[in-house]
C-alpha positions as CSV (number, residue, x, y, z in Angstrom):
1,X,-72.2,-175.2,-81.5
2,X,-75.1,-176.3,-81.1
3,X,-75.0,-177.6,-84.7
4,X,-71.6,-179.8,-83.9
5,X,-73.5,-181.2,-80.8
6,X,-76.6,-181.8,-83.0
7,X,-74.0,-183.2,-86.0
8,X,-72.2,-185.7,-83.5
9,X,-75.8,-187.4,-82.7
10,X,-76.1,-188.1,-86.7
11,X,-73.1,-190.1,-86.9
12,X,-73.1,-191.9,-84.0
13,X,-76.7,-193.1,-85.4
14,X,-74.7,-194.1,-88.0
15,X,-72.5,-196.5,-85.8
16,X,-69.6,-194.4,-85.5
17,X,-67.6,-192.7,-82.6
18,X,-68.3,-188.7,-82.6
19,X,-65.6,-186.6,-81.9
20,X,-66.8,-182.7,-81.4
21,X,-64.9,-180.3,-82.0
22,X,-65.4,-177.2,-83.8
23,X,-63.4,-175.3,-85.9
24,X,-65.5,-171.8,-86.2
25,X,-67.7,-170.0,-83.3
26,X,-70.7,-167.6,-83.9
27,X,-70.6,-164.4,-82.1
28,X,-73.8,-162.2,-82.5
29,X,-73.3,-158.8,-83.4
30,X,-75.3,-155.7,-82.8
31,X,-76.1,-153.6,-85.6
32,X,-79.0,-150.7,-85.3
33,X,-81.7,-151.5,-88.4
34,X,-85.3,-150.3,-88.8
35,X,-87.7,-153.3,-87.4
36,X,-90.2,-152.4,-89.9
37,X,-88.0,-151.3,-93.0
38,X,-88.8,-154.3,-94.8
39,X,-91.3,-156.6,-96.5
40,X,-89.4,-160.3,-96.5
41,X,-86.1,-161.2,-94.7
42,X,-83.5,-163.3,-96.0
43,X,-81.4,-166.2,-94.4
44,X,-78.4,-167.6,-95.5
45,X,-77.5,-169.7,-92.1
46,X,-79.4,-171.1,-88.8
47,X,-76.8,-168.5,-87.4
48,X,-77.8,-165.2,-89.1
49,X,-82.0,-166.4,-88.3
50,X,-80.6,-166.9,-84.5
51,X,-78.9,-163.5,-84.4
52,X,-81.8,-161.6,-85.7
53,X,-84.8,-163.2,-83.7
54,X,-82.5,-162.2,-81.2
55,X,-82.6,-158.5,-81.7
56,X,-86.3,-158.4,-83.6
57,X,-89.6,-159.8,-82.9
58,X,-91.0,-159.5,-86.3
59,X,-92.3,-163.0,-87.6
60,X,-95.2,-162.1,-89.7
61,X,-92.8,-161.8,-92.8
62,X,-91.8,-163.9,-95.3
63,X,-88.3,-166.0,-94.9
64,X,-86.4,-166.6,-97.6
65,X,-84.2,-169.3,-96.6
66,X,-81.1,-171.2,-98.2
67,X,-81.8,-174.8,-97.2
68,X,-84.0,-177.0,-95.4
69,X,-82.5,-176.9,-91.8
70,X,-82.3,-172.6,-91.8
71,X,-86.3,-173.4,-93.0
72,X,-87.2,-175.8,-90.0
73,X,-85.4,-173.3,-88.0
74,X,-87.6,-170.3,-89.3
75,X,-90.9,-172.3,-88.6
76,X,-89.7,-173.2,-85.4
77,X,-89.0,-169.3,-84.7
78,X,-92.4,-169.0,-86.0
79,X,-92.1,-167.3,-89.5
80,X,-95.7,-167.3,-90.9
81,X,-94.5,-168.0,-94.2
82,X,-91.2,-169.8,-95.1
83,X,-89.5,-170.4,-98.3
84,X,-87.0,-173.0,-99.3
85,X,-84.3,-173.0,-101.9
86,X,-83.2,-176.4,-100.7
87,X,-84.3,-178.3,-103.9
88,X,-83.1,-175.7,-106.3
89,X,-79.4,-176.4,-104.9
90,X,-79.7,-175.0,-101.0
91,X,-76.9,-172.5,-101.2
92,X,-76.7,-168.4,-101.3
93,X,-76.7,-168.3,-105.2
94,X,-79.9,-170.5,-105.5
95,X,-81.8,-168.7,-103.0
96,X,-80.6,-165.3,-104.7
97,X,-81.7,-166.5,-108.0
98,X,-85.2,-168.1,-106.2
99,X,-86.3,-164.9,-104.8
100,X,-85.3,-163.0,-108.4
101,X,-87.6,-165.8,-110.1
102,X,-90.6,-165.8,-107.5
103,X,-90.1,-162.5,-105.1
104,X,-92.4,-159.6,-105.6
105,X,-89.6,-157.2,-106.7
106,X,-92.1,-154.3,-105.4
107,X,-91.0,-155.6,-101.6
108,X,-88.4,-154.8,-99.1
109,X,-86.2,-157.2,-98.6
110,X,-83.4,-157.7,-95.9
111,X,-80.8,-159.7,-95.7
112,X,-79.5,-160.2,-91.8
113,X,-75.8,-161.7,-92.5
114,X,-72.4,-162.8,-91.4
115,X,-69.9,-159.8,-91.2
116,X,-67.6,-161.6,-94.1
117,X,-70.3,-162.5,-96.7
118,X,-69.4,-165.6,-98.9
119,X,-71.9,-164.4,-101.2
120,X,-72.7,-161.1,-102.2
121,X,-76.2,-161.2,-101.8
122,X,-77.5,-157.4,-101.4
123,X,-75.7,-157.2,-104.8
124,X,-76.8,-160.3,-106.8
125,X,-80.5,-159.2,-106.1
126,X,-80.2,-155.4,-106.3
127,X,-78.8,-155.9,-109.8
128,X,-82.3,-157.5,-110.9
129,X,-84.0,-153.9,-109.4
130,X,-84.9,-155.3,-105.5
131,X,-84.5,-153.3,-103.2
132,X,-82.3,-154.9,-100.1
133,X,-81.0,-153.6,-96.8
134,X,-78.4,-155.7,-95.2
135,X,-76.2,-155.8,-91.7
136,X,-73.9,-157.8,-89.9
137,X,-75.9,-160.0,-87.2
138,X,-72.8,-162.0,-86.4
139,X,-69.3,-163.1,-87.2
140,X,-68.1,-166.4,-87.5
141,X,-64.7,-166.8,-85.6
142,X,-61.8,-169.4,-86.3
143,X,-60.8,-171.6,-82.9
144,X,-58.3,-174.3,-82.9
145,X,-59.8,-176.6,-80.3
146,X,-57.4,-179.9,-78.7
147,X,-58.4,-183.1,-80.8
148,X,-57.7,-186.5,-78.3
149,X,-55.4,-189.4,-79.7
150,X,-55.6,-189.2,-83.7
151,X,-54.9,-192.8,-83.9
152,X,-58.5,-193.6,-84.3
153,X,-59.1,-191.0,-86.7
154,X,-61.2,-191.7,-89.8
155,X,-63.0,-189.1,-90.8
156,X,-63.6,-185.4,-90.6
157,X,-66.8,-183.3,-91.9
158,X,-66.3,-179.5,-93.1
159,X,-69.7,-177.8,-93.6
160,X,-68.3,-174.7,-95.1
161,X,-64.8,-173.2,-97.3
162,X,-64.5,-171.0,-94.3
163,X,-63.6,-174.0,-91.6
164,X,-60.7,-175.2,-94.1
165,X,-57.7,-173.3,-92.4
166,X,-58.5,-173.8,-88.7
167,X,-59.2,-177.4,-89.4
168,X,-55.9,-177.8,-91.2
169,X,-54.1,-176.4,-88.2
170,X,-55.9,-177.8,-85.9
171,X,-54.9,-181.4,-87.8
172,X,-51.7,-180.7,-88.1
173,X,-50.8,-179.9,-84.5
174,X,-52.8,-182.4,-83.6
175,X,-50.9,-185.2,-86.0
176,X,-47.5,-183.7,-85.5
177,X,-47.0,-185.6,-82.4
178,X,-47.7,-189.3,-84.2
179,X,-47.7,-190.9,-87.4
180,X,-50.5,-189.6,-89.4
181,X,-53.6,-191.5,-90.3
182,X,-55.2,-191.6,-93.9
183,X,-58.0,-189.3,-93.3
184,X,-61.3,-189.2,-95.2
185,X,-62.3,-185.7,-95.8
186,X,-66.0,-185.2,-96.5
187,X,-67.2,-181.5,-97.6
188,X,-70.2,-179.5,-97.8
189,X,-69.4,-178.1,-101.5
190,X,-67.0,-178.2,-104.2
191,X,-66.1,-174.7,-102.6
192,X,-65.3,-176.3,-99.7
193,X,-63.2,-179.2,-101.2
194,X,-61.1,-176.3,-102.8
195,X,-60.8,-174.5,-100.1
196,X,-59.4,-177.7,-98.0
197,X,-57.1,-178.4,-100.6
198,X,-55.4,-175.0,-100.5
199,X,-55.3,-175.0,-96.4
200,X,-53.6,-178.7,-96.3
201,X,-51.1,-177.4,-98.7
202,X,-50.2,-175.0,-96.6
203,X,-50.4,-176.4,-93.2
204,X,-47.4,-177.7,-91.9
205,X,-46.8,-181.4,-92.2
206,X,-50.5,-181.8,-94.3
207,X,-48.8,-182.1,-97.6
208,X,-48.6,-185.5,-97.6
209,X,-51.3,-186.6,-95.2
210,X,-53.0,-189.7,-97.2
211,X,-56.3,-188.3,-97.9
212,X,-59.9,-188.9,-99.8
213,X,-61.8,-185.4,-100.0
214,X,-65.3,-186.4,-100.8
215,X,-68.2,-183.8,-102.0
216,X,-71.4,-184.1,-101.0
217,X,-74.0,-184.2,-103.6
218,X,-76.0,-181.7,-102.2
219,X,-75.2,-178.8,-100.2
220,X,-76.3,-179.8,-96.9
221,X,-75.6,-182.0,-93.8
222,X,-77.9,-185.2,-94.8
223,X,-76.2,-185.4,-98.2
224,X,-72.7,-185.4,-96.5
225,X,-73.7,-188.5,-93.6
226,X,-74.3,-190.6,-96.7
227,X,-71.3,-190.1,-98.0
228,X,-70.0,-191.8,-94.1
229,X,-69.3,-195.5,-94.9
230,X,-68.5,-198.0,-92.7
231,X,-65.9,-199.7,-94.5
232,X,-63.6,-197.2,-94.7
């Protein structure tokens, strides 16, 4: 939340029923950086942006962002100048290898980030001679939250490799006390889809769940609702 809340709208626009339940939660951290030790910033979620207009007020920077929804949240926050690396593939390696193309590499960047990076940012663009500070604006937490009556089941949406596990055990508890459904799985990323694959093989009873994994083309939520079809 609020991105489940704001992901369950989407698909009941579509015409289906919405059930919310999230499998990771954000929990801001607190880590002591210089306001004013950098030129740009660099976001790889709506969650790290969140986290760091919470603990600085500097907006007259650019963003780097990794997709189009962390850019509409920047513009919202009120980012003078916001960058996109949605159409060159809208995940952490496209936006590393965006700023390397178009960045001054004379600037300070920093990179506000989860405390278990999926992507070794700082790294990626250090090794082309930036300079980048980074720290840990929040951590993303696995929860197991109670699903209702898995009879009507159809679907389930994974935006990221790292909600894999907790939404394998969360399905499994969950489908361990009826027969289980054939579930469409639809995925963020071919990460993602690998990531699912491994958790369900481990999960207790989710070895042989019937079950269509489907990638979205592109790395974001859009891409993934048109994968949703109704006659499933």
């Amino acid at each position: 939340e609020p991105g489940a809340a704001k992901t369950a709208q989407a698909v009941a626009a579509l015409g289906f029923e919405a059930v919310v339940a999230p499998v990771l939660e954000a929990r801001r951290l607190r880590p002591i950086f210089d306001p004013h030790g950098f030129d740009a910033l660099i976001f790889t979620s709506v969650n790290a942006l969140d986290a760091f207009c919470a603990l600085c007020s500097r907006r007259a920077v650019t963003a780097w962002c990794v997709g189009e929804a962390t850019a509409e949240a920047a513009r919202r926050r009120g980012f003078q100048r916001v960058v996109s690396a949605a159409h060159e593939g809208g995940d952490a390696r496209a936006l590393a290898e965006r700023i390397a193309r178009d960045a001054d590499v004379s600037a300070r960047l920093f990179h506000p980030a989860a405390k278990d990076l999926a992507f070794p940012m700082g790294d990626a663009l250090r090794a082309q001679g930036f300079t980048v500070g980074e720290a840990a604006v929040y951590e993303t937490v696995p929860v197991l939250p109670a699903l209702p009556d898995p009879a009507g089941l159809s679907h389930a949406l994974l935006h990221s490799p790292r909600a894999a596990a907790p939404a394998a055990q969360t399905l499994a508890r969950t489908l361990a006390r009826t027969l289980a459904p054939a579930l469409t799985f639809i995925v963020i990323s071919p990460a993602a889809a690998a990531a699912l694959e491994t958790a369900l093989a481990e999960a207790p009873d989710m070895r042989n769940l019937v079950r269509d994994i489907r990638i979205s083309a592109f790395p974001d939520e859009a891409s993934m609702l048109q994968r949703l079809d109704r006659s499933d």
